[in-house]
N, CA, C and O of each residue as an XYZ file, in Angstrom:
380
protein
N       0.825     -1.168      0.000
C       0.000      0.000      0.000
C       0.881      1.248      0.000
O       1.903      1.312      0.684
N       0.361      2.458     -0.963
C       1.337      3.560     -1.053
C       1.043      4.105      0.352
O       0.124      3.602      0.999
N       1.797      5.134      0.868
C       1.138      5.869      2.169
C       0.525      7.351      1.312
O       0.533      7.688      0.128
N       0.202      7.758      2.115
C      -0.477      9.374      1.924
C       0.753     10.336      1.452
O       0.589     11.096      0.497
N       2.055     10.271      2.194
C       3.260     10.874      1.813
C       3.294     10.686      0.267
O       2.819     11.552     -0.467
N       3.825      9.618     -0.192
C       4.523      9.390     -0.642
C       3.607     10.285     -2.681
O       4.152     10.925     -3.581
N       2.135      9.802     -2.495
C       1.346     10.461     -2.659
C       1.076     12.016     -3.237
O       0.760     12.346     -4.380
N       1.300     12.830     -2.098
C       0.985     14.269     -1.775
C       2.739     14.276     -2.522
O       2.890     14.904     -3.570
N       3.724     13.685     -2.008
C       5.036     14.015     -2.931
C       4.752     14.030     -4.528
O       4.923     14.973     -5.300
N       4.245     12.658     -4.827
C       4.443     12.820     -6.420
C       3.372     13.937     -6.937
O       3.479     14.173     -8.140
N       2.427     14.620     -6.294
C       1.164     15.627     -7.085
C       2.424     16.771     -6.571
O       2.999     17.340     -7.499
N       2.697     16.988     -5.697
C       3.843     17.954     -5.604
C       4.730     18.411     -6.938
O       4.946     19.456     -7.552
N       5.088     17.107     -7.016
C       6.014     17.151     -8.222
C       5.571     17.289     -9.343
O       6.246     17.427    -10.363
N       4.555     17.269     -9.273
C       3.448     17.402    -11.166
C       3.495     19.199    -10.918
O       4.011     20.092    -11.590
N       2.850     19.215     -9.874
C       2.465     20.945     -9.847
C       3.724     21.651     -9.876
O       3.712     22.591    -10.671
N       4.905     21.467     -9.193
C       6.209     22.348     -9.279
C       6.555     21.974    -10.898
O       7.096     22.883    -11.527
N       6.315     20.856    -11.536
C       7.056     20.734    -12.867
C       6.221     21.428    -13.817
O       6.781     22.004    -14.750
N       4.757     21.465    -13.702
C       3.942     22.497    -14.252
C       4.288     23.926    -14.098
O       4.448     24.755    -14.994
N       4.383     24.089    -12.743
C       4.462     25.798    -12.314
C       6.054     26.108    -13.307
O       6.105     27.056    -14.092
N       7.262     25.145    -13.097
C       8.195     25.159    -14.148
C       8.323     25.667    -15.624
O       9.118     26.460    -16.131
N       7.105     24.829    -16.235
C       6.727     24.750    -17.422
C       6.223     26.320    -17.623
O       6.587     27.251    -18.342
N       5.622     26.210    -17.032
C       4.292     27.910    -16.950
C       5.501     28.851    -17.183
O       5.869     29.343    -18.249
N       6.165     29.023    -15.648
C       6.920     30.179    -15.861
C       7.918     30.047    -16.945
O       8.085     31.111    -17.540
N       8.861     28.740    -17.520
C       9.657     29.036    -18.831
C       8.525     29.532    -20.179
O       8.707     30.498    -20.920
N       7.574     28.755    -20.215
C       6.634     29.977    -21.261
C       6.637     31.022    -21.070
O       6.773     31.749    -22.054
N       6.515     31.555    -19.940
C       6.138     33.260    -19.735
C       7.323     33.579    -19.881
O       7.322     34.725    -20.332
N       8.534     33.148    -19.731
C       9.891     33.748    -20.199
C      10.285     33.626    -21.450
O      11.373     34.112    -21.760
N       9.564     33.019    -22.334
C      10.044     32.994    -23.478
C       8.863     34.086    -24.438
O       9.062     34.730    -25.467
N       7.949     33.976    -23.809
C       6.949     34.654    -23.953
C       7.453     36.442    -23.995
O       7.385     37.256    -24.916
N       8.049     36.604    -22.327
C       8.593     37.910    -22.461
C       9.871     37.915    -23.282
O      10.057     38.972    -23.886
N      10.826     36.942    -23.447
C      11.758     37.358    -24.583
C      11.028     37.312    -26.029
O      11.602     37.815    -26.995
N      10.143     36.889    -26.127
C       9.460     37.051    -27.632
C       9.345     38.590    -27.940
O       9.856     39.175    -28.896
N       8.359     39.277    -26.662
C       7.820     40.841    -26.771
C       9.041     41.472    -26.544
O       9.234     42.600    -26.996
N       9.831     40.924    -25.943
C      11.204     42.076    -26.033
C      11.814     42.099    -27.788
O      11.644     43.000    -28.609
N      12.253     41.319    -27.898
C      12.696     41.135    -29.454
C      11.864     41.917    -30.180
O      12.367     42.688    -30.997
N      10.642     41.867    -30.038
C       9.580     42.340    -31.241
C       9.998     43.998    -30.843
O      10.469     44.739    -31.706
N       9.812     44.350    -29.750
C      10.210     45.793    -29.257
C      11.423     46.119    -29.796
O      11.612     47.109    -30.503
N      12.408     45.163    -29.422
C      13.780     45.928    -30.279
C      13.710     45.713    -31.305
O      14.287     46.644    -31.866
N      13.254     44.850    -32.221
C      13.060     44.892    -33.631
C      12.101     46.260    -33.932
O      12.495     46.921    -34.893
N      11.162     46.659    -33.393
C      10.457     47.912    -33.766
C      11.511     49.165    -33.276
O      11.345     50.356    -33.541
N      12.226     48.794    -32.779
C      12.947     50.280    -32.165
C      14.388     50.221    -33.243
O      15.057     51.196    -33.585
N      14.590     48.914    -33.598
C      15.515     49.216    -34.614
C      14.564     49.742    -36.117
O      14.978     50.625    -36.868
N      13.896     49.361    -36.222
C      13.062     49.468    -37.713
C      13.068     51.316    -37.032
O      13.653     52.153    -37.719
N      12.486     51.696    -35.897
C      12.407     53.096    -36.106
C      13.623     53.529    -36.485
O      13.824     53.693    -37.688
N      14.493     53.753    -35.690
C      15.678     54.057    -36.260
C      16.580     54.320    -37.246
O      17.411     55.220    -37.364
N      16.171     53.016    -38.219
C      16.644     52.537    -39.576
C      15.496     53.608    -40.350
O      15.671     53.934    -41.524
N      14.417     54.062    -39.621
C      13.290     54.506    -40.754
C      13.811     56.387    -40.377
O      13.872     57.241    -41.261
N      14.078     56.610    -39.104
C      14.821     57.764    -38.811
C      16.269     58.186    -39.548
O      16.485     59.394    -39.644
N      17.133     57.381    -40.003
C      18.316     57.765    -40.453
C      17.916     57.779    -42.041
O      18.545     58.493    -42.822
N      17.324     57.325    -42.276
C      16.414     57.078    -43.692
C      15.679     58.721    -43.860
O      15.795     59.385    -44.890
N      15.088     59.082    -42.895
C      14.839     60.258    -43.041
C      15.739     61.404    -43.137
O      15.719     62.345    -43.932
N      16.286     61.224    -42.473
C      17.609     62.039    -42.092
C      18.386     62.144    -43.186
O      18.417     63.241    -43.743
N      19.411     60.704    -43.890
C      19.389     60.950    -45.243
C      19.027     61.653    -45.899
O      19.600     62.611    -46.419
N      17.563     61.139    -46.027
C      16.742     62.062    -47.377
C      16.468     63.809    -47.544
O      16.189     64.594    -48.450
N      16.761     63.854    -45.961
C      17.680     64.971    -45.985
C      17.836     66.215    -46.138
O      17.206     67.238    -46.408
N      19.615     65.571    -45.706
C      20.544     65.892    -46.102
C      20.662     65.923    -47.317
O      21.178     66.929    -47.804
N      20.154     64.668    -48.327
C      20.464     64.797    -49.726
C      19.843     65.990    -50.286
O      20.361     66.841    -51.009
N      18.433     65.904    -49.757
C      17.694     67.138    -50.457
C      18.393     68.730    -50.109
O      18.072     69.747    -50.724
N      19.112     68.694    -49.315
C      19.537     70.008    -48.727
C      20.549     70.033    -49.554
O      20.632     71.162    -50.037
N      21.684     69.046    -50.109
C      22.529     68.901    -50.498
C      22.353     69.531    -52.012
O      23.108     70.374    -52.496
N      21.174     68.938    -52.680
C      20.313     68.741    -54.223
C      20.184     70.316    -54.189
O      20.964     70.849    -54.978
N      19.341     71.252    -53.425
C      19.044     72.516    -53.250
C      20.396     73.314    -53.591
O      20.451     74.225    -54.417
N      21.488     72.835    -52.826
C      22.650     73.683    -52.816
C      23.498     73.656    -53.881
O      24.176     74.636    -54.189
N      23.527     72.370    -54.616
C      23.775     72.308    -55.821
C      22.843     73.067    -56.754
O      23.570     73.494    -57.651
N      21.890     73.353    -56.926
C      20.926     74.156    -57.725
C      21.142     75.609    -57.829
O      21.287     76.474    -58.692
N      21.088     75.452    -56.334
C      21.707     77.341    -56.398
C      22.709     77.706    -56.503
O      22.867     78.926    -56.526
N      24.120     76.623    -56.642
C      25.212     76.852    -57.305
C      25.480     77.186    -58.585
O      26.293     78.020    -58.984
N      24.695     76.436    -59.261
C      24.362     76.655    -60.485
C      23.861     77.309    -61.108
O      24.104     77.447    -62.307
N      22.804     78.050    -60.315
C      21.552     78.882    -60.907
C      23.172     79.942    -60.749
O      23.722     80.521    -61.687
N      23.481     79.935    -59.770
C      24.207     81.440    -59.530
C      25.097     81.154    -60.980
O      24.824     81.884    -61.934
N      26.355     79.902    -61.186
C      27.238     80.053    -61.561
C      26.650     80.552    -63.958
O      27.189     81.030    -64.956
N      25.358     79.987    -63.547
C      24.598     80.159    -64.960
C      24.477     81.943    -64.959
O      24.812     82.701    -65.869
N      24.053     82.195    -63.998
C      23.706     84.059    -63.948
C      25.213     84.504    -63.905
O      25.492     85.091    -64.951
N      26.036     84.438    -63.235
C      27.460     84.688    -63.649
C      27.861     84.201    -65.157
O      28.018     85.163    -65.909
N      28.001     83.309    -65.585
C      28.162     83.165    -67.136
C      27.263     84.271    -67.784
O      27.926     85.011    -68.511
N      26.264     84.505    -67.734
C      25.403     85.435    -68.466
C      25.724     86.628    -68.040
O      25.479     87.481    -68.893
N      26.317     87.177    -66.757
C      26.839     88.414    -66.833
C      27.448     88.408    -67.646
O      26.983     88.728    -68.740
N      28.985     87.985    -67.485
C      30.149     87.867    -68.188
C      29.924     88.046    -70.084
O      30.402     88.820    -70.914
N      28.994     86.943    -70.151
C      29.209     86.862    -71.702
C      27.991     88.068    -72.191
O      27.929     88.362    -73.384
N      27.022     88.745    -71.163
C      26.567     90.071    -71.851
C      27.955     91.039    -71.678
O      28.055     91.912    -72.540
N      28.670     91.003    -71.006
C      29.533     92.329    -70.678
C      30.767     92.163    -72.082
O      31.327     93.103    -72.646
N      30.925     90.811    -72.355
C      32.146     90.688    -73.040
C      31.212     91.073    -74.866
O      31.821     91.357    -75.898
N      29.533     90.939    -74.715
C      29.328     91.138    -75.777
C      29.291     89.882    -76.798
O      29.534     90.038    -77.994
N      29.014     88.798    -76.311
C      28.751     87.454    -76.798
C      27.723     86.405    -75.984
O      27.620     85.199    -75.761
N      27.025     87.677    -75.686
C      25.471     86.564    -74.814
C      24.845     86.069    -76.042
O      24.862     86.548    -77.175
N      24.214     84.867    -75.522
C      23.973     84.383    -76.745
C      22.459     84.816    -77.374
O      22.142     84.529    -78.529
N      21.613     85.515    -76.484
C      20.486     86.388    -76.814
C      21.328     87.104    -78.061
O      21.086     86.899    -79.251
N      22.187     87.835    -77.634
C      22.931     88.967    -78.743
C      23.477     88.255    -79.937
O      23.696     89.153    -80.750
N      23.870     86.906    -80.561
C      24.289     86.720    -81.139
C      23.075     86.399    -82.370
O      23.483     86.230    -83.519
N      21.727     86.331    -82.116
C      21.000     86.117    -83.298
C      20.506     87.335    -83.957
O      20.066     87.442    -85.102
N      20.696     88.544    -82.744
C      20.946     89.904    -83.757
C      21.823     90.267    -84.201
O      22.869     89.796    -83.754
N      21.924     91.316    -85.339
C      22.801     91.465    -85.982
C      22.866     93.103    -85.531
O      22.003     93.967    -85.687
N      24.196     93.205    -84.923
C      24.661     94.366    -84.575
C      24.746     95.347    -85.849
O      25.414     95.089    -86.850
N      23.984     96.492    -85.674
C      24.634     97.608    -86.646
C      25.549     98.542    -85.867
O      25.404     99.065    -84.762
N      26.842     98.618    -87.044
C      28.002     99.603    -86.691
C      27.470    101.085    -86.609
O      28.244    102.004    -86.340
């Protein structure tokens, strides 16, 4: 005959190997939602420097434009002053 001990030991041991079980789910559980969190905090990030990029480039694109716009209006000074803008060259100068 088993005794009552021996008994109340083995349901012991079901429930601590359950309560075991339980809490490694809930830990894998919370490393699941952590991951997903740092995966969203890297995706922000990656979507922030992405912005940031885009920019800089555009600031970059702008400054090149107005380099140009300027260095085009400087050529067109120059070549009205020297008298070879090219507006002036399809008229025909009278002496």
């Amino acid at each position: 005959m088993v005794g009552l001990y021996t008994i109340t030991q083995k349901i012991m041991c079901k429930l601590c190997r359950l309560r075991q079980e339980v809490t490694i789910a809930q830990k894998k559980d919370v490393r699941g939602k952590r991951e997903e969190v740092g995966r969203a905090r890297r995706g922000e990030r990656r979507k922030e420097k992405e912005r940031e990029n885009g920019r800089e480039e555009r600031e970059r694109e702008d400054e090149t434009e107005d380099t140009r716009s300027r260095i085009g209006a400087l050529r067109d000074d120059s070549a009205a002053k020297l008298g070879n803008h090219p507006e002036q060259k399809n008229h025909k100068q009278e002496p």
